[in-house]
C-alpha positions in Angstrom: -18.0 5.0 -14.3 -19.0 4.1 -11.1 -20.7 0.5 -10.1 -23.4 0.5 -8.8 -25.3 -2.5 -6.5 -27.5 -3.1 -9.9 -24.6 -3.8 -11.6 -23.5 -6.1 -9.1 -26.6 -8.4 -8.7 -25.0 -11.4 -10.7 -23.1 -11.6 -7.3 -26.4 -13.1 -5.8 -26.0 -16.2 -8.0 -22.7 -17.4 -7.5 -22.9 -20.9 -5.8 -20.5 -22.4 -3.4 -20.4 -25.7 -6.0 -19.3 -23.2 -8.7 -16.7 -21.7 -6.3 -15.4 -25.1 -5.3 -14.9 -25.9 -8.7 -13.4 -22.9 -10.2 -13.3 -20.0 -8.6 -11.0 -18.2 -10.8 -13.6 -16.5 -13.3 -15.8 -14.9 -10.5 -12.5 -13.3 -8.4 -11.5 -12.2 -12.1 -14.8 -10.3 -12.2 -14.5 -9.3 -8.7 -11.2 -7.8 -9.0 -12.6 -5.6 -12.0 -15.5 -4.5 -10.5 -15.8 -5.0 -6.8 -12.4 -5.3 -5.3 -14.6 -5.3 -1.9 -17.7 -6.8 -1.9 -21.1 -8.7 -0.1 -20.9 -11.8 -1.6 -24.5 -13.5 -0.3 -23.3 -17.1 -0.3 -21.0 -16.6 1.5 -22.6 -13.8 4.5 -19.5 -12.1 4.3 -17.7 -8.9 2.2 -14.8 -10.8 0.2 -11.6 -8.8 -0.7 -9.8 -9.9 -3.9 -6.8 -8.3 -4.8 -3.4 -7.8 -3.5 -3.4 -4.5 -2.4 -6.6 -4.8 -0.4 -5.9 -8.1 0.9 -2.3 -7.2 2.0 -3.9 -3.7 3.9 -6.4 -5.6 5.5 -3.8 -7.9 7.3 -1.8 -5.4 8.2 -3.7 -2.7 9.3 -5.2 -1.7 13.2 -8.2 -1.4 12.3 -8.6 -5.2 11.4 -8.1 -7.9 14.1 -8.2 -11.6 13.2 -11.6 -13.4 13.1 -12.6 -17.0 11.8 -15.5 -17.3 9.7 -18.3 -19.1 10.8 -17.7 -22.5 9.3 -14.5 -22.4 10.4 -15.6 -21.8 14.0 -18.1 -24.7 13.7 -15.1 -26.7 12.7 -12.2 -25.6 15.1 -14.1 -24.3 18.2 -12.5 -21.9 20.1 -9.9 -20.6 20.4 -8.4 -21.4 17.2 -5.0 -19.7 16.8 -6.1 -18.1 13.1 -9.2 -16.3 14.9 -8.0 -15.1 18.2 -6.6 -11.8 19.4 -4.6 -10.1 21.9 -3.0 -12.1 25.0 -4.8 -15.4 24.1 -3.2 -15.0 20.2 -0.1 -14.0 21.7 -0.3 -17.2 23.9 -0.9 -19.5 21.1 1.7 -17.8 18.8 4.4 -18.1 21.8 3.1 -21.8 22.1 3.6 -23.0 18.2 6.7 -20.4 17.5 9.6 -21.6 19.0 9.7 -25.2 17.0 9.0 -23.1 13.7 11.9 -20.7 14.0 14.5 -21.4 11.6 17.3 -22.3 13.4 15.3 -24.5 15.1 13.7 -25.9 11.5 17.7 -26.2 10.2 18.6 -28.2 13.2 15.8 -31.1 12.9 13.9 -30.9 8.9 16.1 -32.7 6.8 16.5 -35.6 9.2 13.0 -36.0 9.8 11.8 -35.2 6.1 14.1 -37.0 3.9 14.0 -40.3 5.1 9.9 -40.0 4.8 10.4 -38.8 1.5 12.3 -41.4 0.1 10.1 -44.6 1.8 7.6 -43.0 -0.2 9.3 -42.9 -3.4 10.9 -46.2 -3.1 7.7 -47.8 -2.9 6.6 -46.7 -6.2 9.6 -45.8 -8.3 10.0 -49.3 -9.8 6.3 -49.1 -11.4 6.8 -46.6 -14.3 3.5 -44.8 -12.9 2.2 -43.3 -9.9 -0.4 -41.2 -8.7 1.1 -38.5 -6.8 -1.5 -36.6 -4.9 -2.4 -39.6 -2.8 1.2 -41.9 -3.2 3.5 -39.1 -2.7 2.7 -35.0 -1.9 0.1 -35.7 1.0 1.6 -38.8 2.7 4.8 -36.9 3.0 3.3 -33.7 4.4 1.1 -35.4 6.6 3.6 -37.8 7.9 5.8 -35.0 8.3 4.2 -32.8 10.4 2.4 -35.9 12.4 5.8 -37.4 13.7 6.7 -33.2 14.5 3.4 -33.4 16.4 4.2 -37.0 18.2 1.5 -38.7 16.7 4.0 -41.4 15.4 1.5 -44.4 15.4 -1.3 -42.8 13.6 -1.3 -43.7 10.5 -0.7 -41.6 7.0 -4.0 -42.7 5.6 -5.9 -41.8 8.7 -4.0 -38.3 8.8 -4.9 -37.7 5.2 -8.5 -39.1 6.0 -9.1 -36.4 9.1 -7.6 -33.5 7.2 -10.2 -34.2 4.2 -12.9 -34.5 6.6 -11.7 -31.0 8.3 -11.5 -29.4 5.1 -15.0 -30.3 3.6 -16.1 -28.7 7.0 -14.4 -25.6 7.2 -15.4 -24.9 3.1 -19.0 -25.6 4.2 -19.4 -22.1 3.8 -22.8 -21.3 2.1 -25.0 -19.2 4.3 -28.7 -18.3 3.9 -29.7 -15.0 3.5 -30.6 -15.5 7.4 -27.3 -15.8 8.6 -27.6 -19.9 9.5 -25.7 -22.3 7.6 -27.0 -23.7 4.5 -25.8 -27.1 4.9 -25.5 -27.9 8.9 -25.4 -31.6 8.1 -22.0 -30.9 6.6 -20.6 -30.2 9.5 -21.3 -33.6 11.0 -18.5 -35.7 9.9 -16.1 -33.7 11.2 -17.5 -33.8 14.6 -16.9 -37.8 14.2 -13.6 -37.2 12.6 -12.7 -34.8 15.7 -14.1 -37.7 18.4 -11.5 -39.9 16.5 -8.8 -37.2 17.0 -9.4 -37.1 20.6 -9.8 -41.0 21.2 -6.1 -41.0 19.8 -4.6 -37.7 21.3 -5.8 -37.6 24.7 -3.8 -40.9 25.7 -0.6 -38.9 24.6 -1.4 -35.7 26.4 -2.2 -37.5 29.6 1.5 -39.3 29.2 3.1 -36.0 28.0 1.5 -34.2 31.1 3.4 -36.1 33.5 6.3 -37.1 31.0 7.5 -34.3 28.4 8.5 -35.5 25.5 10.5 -33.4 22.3 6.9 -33.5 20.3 5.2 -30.4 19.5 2.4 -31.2 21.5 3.9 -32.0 24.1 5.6 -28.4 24.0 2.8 -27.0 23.6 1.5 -28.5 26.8 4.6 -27.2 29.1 6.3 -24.3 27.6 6.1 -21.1 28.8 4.1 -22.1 31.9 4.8 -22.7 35.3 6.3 -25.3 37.0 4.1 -28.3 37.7 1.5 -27.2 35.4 -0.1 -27.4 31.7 -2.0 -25.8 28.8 -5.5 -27.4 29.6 -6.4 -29.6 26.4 -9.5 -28.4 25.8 -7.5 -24.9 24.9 -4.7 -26.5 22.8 -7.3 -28.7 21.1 -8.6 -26.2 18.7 -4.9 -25.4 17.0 -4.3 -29.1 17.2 -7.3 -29.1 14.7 -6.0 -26.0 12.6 -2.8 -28.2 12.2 -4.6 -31.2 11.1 -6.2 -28.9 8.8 -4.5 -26.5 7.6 -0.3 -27.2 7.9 -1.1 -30.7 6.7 -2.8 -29.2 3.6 -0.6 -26.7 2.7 3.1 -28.4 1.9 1.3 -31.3 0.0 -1.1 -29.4 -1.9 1.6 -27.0 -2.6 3.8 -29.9 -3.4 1.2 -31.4 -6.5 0.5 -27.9 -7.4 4.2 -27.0 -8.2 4.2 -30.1 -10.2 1.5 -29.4 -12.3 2.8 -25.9 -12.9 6.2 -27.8 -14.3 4.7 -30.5 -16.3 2.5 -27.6 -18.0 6.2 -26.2 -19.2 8.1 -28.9 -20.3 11.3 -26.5 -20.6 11.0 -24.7 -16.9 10.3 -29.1 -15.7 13.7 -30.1 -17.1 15.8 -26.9 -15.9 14.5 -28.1 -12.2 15.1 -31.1 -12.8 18.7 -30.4 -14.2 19.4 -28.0 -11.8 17.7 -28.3 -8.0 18.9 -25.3 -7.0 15.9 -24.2 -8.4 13.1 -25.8 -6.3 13.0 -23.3 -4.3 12.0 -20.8 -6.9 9.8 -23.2 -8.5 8.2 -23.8 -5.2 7.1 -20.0 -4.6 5.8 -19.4 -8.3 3.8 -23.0 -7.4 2.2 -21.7 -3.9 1.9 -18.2 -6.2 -0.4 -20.2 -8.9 -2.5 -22.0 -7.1 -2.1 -21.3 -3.6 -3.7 -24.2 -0.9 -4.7 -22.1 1.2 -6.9 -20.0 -1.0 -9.9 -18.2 0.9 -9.6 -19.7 4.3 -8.5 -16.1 6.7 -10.5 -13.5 7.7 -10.4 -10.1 9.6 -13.3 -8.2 11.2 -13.5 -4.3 11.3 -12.1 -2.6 15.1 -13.8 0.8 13.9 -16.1 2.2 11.5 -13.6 1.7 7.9 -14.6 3.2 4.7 -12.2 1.3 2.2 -12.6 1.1 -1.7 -15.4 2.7 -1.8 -17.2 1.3 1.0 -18.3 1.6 4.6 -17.6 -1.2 6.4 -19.2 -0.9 10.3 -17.4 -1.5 13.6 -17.6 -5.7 13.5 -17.8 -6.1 9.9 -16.1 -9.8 8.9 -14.2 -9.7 5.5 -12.7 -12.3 3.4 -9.5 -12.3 2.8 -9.0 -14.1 -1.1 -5.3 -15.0 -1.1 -5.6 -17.2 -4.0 -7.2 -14.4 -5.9 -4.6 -11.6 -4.9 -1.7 -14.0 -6.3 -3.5 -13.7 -9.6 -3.6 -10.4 -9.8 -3.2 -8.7 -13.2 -2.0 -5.2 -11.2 1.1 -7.0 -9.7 1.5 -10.3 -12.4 2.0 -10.3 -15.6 -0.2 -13.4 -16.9 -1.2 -14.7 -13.9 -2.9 -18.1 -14.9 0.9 -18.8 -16.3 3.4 -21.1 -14.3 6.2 -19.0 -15.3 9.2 -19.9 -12.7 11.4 -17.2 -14.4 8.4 -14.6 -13.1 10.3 -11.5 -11.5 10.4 -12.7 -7.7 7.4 -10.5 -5.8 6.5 -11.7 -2.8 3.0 -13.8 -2.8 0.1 -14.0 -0.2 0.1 -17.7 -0.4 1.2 -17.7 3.8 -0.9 -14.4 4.4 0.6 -11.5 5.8 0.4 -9.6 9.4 0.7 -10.9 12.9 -1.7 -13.9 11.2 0.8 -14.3 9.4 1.4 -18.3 8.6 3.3 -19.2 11.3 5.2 -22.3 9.5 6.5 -20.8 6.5 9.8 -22.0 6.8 8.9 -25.6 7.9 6.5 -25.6 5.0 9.1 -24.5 2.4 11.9 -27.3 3.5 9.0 -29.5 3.3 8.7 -29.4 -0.1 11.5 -28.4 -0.9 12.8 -32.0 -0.1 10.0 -33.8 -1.3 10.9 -32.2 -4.9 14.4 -33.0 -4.5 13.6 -36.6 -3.3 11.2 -37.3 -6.0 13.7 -35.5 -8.8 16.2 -37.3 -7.8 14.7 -41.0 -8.2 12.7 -40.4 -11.2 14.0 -37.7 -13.3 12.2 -38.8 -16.3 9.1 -38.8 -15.2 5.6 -37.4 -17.5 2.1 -36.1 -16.4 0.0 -39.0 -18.1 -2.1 -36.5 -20.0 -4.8 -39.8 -20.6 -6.8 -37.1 -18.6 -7.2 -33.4 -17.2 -5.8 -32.6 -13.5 -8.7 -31.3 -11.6 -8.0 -28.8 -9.0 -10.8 -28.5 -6.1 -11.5 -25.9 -3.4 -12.1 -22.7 -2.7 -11.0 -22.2 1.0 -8.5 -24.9 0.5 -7.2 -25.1 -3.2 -4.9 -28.4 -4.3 -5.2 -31.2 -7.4 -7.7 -34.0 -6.5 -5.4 -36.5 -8.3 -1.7 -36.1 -10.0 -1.2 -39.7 -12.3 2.0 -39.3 -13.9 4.4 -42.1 -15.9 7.7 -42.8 -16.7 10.0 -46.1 -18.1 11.7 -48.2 -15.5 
């Protein structure tokens, strides 16, 4: 039986609210029956499962684009929507601090000792709410001291990433093409003013005096003597990483420990036997993956692909979060199952767009786990109340409040 666009017209009323809140049940439907569609709210074609997701990212006739909230958010150019020498350019700039061997050589000293002032500070309380005392503050303070902004504090890291991600997910569109909500995007525009009020001091020290920060390398490296990355060009990925890399390891983080306490058994082998964070770690980012509709990839060339025609300049989706839950490739998908036969996830994307911090991100919560397993072993989710994931473009528990006796 073949669907047709009648069969299709409940897609006109799903609502960015509904996909914020849960957008699990409408990808489920969409992977049934429209693996590629137009979804209207959000002016785009979505693609939902594995397979097309993964061929999209990979193929030529895709190159990297970044939807239109996201532009209004990062300005350009934004390493996840560029192409060609500019993307090259901003890959060459982040990549060398990411590589492993440079990751191996730095992570655990900077990570561990974060990861324990933030455990120590609560561990003597027998409770602890570990979305805002524990997964974000480490990932953002992580990746701000890697960054060099040392004296910017946790709380106002964690305050501009929340403010980024309600703008990039301010995705509803009118069936104009303009932006449903434009007023949405103002707050980030302050929390970006605040950005620059605290950055720009550094970059004009680290112009004239390098230091061994990421910014800083991204300033110098690769160019020629006696000059600099402008800011204005670095500025956009500085906003991707306040975004998105400061998201990622701590939403990943709370989401892997959701997963556990929701299997009491697979919680106390991890516990008993750390070896297997790592494992439990991929099924977590597998699950419920943070970054869960936030890429997308525009047509080169005319592509007909599952049963559509897609025109030269066509934008598309690209629904991570609902490929990872796909019944083709997993076995009960809505299941944290850490014994799941290993298959690699879309959580980091795929392609030259590819996540470039994948390894950083893994030791990152990697040692957090270990760090928090360690000093409280015993530790329960207080089930006094549901966990509530939110996001659709960013996916992560609002709020983690777990307990345990002193």
């Amino acid at each position: 039986m073949t669907t047709t666009e009648n069969d299709l017209g409940w897609l006109d009323d799903i609502t960015m609210s509904q996909l914020e809140r849960n957008p699990y049940p409408v990808y489920e439907r969409l992977r049934a029956e429209a693996p590629l569609a137009y979804v209207p709210v959000l002016g785009s074609y979505v693609a939902s499962t594995a397979e097309l997701c993964r061929e999209i990212a990979t193929s030529p006739d895709f190159e990297a684009v970044i939807t239109p909230a996201g532009g209004r958010t990062f300005g350009h150019p934004a390493i996840i929507g560029v192409n060609g020498d500019v993307h090259a350019d901003l890959r060459g700039m982040v990549e060398p601090q990411l590589q492993p061997v440079e990751v191996d050589r730095w992570v655990d000293d900077l990570v561990r000792p974060i990861a324990r002032r933030y455990v120590e500070a609560f561990e003597n309380d027998g409770r602890a709410e570990l979305v805002a005392q524990y997964a974000e503050p480490v990932s953002v303070r992580s990746l701000g001291d890697l960054l060099g902004l040392t004296d910017v504090s946790s709380d106002t890291l964690r305050d501009w990433f929340a403010r980024l991600n309600r703008s990039f997910t301010n995705a509803a569109m009118t069936a104009d093409g303009e932006f449903a909500n434009p007023e949405g995007f103002l707050d980030a525009d302050r929390a970006k003013e605040e950005i620059k009020a605290a950055v720009d001091p550094l970059i004009d020290r680290w112009i004239t005096e390098p230091a061994d920060t990421a910014i800083s390398h991204w300033l110098h490296d690769g160019m020629p003597p006696g000059k600099t990355r402008d800011r204005e060009y670095i500025y956009p990925t500085i906003y991707v990483y306040l975004l998105g890399a400061m998201q990622e390891p701590g939403h990943g983080i709370a989401s892997t420990l959701v997963g556990l306490f929701g299997e009491p058994e697979q919680f106390e082998q991890v516990v008993d036997d750390p070896a297997l964070i790592p494992r439990a770690i991929a099924e977590g980012m597998r699950w419920t993956s943070p970054i869960w509709s936030a890429t997308a990839r525009i047509t080169t060339t005319d592509v007909h692909l599952a049963g559509v025609d897609l025109p030269k300049g066509t934008p598309v989706i690209q629904s991570y979060g609902s490929a990872n839950h796909d019944t083709g490739l997993y076995e009960a998908p809505t299941r944290f199952d850490l014994h799941r036969p290993p298959l690699p996830h879309l959580a980091f994307g795929a392609g030259r767009h590819a996540c470039a911090g994948i390894y950083y991100a893994n030791h990152v919560m990697r040692i957090a786990l270990e760090e928090l397993f360690e000093a409280i072993p015993n530790m329960e989710r207080d089930t006094s109340a549901e966990v509530e994931f939110w996001g659709w473009g960013f996916r992560g528990p609002t709020a983690l409040p777990v307990t345990w006796e002193v």
